[in-house]
N, C-alpha and C positions, 0 to 999 in steps of 0.2 A: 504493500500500500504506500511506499516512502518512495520518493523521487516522481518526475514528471518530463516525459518523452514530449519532444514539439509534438502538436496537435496537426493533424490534415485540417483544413478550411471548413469541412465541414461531416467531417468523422465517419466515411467510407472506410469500408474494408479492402486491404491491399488483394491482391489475384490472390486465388485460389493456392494453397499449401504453403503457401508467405506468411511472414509477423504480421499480424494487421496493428496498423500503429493508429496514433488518432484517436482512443477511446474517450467519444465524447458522449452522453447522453442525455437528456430532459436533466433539467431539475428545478421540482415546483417552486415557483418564487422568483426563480431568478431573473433577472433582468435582460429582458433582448432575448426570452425563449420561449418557443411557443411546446404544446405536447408535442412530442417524439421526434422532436427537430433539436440538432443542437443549437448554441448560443450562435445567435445573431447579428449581424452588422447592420446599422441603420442604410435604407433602400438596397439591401441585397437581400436575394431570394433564396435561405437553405434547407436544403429538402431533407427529409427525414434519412438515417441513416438504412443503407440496406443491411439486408437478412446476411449473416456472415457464410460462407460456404464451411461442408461438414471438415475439410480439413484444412481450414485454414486456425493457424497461431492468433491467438489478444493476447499481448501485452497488459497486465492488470496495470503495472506502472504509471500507463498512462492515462487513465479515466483522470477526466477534468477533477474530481471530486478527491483523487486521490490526496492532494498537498492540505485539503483543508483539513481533510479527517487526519493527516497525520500530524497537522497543528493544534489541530483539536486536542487529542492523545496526547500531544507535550505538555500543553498548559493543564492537561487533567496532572501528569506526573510530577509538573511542578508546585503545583498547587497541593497537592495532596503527601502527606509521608505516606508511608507505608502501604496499606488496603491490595496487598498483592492480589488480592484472591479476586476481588473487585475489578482493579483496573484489565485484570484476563480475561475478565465475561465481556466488558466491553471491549475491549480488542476483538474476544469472537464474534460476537452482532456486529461489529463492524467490516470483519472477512464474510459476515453471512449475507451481508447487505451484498458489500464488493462484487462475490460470484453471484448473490442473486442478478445482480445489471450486466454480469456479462454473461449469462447464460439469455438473458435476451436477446442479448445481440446475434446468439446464431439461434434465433426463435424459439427457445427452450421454452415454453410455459412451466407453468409450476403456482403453487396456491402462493399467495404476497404473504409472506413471513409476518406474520403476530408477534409486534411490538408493547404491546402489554406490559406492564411491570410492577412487581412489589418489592421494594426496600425497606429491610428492617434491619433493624440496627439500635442502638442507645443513641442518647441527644451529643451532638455537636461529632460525629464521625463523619460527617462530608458526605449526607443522602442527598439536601440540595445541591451542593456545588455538582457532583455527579449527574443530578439532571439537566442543570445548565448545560453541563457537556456533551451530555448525549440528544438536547434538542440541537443543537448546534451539529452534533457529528450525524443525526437521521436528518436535518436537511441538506447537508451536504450532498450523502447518497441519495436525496431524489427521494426520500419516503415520506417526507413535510414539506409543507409549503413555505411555513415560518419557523426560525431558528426561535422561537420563547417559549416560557413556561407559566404559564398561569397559579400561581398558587393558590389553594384553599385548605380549610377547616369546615369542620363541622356546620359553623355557622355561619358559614356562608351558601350553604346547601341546603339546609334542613329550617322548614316556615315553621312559625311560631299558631299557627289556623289550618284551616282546612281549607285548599288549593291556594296554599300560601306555597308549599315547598316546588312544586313543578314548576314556575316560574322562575325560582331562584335558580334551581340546578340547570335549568335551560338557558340562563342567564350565562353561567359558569362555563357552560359549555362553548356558547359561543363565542365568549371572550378565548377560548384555548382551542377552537377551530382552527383548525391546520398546525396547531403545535402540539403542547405537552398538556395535560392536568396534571399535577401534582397535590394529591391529595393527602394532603400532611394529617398522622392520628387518626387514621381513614377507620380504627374500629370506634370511631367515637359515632360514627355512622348507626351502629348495629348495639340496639339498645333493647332486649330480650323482656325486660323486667317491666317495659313499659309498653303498656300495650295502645298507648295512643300516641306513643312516639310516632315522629314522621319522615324518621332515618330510612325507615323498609320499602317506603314511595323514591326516595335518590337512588337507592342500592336497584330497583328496578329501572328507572332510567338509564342508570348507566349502562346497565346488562343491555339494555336494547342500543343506546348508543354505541357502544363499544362494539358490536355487532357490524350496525348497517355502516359506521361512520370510519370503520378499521383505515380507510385507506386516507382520513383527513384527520385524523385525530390518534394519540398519542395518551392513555391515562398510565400513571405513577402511585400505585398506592402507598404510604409510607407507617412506619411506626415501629413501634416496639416488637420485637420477636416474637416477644408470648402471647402479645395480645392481637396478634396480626395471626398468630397461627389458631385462634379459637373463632375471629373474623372470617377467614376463608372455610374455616370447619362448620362452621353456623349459615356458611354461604356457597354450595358449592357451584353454583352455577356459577361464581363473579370467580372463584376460585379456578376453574377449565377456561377462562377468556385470560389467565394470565399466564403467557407463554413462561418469563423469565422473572424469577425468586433469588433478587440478589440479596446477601448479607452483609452487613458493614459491621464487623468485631470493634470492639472496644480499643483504644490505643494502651499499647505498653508504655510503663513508665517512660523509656529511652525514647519512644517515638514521642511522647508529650513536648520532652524537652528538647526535641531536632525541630517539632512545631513551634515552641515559643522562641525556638531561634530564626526559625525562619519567619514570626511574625515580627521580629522586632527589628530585622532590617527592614523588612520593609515600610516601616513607619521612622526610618534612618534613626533608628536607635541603635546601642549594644550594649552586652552586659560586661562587666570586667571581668576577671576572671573571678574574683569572691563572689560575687552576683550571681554569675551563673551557677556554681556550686550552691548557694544560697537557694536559688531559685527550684533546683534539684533538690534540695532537702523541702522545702516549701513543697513539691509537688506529691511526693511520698506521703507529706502529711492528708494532705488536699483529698485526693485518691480516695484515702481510707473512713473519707468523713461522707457523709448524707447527701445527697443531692451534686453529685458531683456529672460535669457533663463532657467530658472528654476535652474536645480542641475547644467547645463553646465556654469553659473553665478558665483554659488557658488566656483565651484573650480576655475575660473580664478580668481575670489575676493582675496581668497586663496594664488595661486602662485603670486598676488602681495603685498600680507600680507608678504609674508616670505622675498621679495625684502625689504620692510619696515622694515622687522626684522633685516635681516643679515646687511643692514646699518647701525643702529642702534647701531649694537654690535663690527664692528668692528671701530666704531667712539669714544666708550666708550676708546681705546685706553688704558684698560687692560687684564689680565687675562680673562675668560671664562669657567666656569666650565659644568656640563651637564643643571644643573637645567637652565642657561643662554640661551643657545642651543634649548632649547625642548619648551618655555616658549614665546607666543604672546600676547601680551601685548597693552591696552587702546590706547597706543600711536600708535603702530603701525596699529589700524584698523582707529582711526581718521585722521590718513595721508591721508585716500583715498579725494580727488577730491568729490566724490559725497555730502562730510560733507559743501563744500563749494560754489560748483556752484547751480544755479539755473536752474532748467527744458529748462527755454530757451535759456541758455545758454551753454547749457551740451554737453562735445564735447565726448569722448571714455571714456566708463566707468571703474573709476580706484580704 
């Protein structure tokens, strides 16, 4: 999928038992392309690509689509530590995508791959950021029209009356026409106990949407492992429309701390070296206590490190150069609260 062959003008396949080079095909949204014509020049006429001969070579390298999706993949792996097991599934939907557009090209039919998805995982392990990337990597291949993601909750789906809620979720849905839904806490849908709840009226819309609408629409269910496996058990119709069941594990100590390293360049900060040691004892504690939310931890720890900085500095009561500025310090990670209380007495973690 990495690298990218000059393109033919208009994405013909070379003679018969030759490389066909040139893999160019639709992709919805894009600018200057009509269906099953590649990209366009303003007042030139290009016609749809033909059927490939049975023995002729594609080049995968070269699909127009190819450089996006592997920029895509980059900034998923720099954005993210660790989640090996994750960034592989999406690698493979994205080779599934790949040979799905080039088995069209020598008119292969085959049923269009079910994009469906549930993420489950603890808070702050990177299930949004991962669907950013993956609307972004299904429009590239030509499976959406729009690279976004719509988020919702519960309540933004489910009416408060009766024919209050089908408006709402028909709302939701058309805002995320041709992209993603993301339906964050998706078992807060599926409420057993009550039987005038009005979660069991969205939970049926979507089954019928997700159905007729497979090839303009993209749904992401999200949440907690446990409670997302007694959702689809209580659900299995909504359970067989979801192709792909990814996990996002919880970060190890080491990978927390390669996160808050890599959050606090990019806010042109750095820890010294007591700091960082510091910050590593801080996290051990962090961890072991209530409500803790992985990388979403990390950065609020963070934005109260830099509270303990900026006091800090302007208490010194002189001058400031940049090195002063940029520079988090022993002191300022042993300020937190978690260095002093006790488990049982821990109130908001600081």
């Amino acid at each position: 999928m990495s690298g990218e062959a000059p393109a033919t003008p208009n994405g013909r396949e070379s003679a018969p038992g030759r490389s066909a080079g040139g893999f160019q095909m639709y992709r919805p949204g894009a600018a200057g392309s009509v269906p099953g014509r590649g990209t366009t020049t303003e007042g030139a006429e290009d016609a749809p690509p033909e059927t490939l001969a049975d023995d002729a070579l594609l080049d995968l390298s070269t699909d127009v689509a190819g450089k996006d999706v592997e920029g895509t993949l980059a900034r998923l792996d720099a954005e993210l530590v660790g989640l090996a097991n994750v960034k592989r599934r999406v690698r493979e939907i994205a080779a599934l995508l790949l040979i799905d557009r080039a088995r069209q090209r020598f008119g292969l039919q085959a049923t269009r791959p079910t994009m469906h998805m549930s993420f489950t995982g603890g808070p702050g392990t990177g299930k949004t950021t991962v669907a950013l990337r993956m609307a972004e990597m299904l429009h590239a291949l030509g499976y959406i029209r729009k690279p976004k993601v719509h988020t919702v909750t519960r309540d933004d789906l489910v009416g408060q009356f009766i024919g209050h809620t089908a408006p709402k979720t028909k709302e939701a849905l058309a805002k995320a026409a041709g992209g993603v839904l993301f339906i964050d806490e998706a078992y807060y849908l599926f409420r057993p106990e009550n039987e005038r709840d009005y979660g069991q009226e969205v939970i049926e819309i979507l089954l019928q949407e997700m159905e007729s609408e497979r090839t303009s629409l993209v749904v992401i269910f999200a949440g907690y492992p446990d409670r997302m496996d007694t959702f689809f058990s209580a659900n299995p119709g909504l359970s067989s429309r979801v192709a792909h069941h990814i996990e996002f594990p919880d970060y190890s100590h080491g990978e927390l701390v390669e996160i808050a390293d890599l959050m606090v360049r990019q806010e042109n900060f750095r820890f010294d070296d007591a700091a960082r040691r510091a910050f590593s004892d801080y996290l051990e504690l962090r961890m072991a206590r209530p409500r803790f939310a992985n990388a979403r931890s990390v950065r609020n720890a963070l934005d109260r490190l830099r509270l303990r900085q900026a006091k800090r500095l302007v208490e010194l009561h002189r001058p400031v150069g940049r090195t002063d500025l940029i520079t988090l310090t022993d002191g300022d990670v042993y300020g937190s609260s978690v260095f002093t209380e006790t488990p049982a007495t821990e109130g908001a973690p600081q």
